[in-house]
N, C-alpha and C positions, 0 to 999 in steps of 0.2 A: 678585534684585537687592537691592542694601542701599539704605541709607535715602542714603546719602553717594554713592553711584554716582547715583542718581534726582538728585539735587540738581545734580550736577556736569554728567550730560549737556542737565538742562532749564534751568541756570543759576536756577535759585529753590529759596527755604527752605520745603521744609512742614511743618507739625505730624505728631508720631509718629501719629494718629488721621487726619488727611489719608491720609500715607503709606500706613497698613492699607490703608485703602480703595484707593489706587491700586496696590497692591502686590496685592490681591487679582484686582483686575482687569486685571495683568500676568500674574499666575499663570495666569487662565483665558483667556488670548489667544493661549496655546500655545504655535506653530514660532516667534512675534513674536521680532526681536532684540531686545534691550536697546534699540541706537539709534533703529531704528523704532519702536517705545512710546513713548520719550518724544517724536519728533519728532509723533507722532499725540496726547499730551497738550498738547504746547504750543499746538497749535490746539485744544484742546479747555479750553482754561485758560478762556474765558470760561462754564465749567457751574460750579454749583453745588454743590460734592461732597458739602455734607450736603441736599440735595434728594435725599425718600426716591424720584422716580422713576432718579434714579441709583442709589442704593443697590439697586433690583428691579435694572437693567440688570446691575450686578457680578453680584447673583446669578445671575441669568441665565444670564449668560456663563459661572460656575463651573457651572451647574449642564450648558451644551454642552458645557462640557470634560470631564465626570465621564462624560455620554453618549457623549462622542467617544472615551475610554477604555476605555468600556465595548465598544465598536461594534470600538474594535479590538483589541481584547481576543478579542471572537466571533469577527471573521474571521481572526486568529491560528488560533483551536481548530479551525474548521471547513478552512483550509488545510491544518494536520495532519491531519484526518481525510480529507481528499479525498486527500494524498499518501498517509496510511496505506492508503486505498483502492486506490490507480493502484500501488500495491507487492503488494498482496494479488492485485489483478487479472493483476499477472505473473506473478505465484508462482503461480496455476490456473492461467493461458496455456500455463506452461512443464509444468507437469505435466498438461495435456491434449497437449499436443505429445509427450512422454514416452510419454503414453497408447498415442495413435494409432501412433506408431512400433511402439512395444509389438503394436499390434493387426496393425500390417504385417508385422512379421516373423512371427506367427504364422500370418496370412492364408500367405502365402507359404509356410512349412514345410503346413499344410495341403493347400495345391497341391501340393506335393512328395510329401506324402503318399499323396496321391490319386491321384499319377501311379505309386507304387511298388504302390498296393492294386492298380491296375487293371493292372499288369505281372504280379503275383502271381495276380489272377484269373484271367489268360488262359493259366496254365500249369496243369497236372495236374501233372507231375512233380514229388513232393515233393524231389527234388535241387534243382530250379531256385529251388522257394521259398525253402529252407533260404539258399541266395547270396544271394538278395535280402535274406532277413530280415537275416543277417549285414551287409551292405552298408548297411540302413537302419539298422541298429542303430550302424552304426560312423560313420554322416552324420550321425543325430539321437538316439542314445542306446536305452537297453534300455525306459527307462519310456514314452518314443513308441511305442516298436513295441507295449508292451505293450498300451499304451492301442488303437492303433489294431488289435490281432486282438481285445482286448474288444468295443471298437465294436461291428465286424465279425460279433461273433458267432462268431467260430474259437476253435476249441480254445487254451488254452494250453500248452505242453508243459511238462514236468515241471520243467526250467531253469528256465524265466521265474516259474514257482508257487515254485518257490525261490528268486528271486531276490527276488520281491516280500514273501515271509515275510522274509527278511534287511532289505529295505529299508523295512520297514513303519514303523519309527519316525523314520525320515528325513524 
């Protein structure tokens, strides 16, 4: 606020050293409108503005507005950090959800697996294995089956030892 605005709304002349002072303790008074400042100095007209417990009061009041900046100044950074948090915490959510899916379908081919080992146990016939294996191999790939007659402890046959010398740097 200027010195000519202060004048105009309180209808009185003050000195530029008056004005500091009240212009000081407009500055620290904050969201204050212009009008409501001066309507709250013109009842305050009968203080004595060079009485130094006015002069601590200005301070004062600058020194709650410097706090009150400061205060929201913190809860600024700390909002940021709580959102940066509640963003972080999605992004693990989503990649444990990821996870778990992850873990389900393997669960599941597992069972499937488990249902081909135990079909293949209960034959002798190396004809019948040979279908299954092909069959499993063609549902879940060469390197499943492989995995699961390593498991198992079965032989591998000559293909699959060839296939995984080819596929080793894969």
């Amino acid at each position: 606020m200027t010195k000519q605005e202060f004048e105009t709304l309180t209808k009185r002349t003050v000195s530029d050293e008056l004005f500091d002072n009240v212009n000081r303790l407009y500055m620290a008074a904050g969201e204050m409108t212009k009008n409501d400042f001066c309507e709250a100095y013109i009842k305050l007209t009968s203080l004595d503005w060079g009485n130094p417990i006015i002069h601590d009061i200005v301070e004062h009041c600058e020194q709650l507005a410097k706090n009150t900046t400061g205060l929201s100044a913190a809860v600024r950074d700390l909002q940021y950090q709580t959102d940066a948090a509640r963003e972080n915490m999605s992004n693990m959510q989503k990649e444990i959800n990821r996870l778990k899916a992850q873990i389900e379908l393997r669960d599941e081919k597992i069972m499937q697996m488990q249902t081909v080992q135990d079909a293949v146990e209960t034959h002798i016939d190396l004809e019948d294995e040979k279908e299954v294996r092909e069959a499993f191999e063609k549902a879940y790939g060469k390197l499943y089956t492989i995995r699961m007659r390593f498991e198992n402890n079965w032989d591998l046959n000559d293909d699959e030892i060839l296939w995984l010398i080819q596929h080793v740097e894969e």
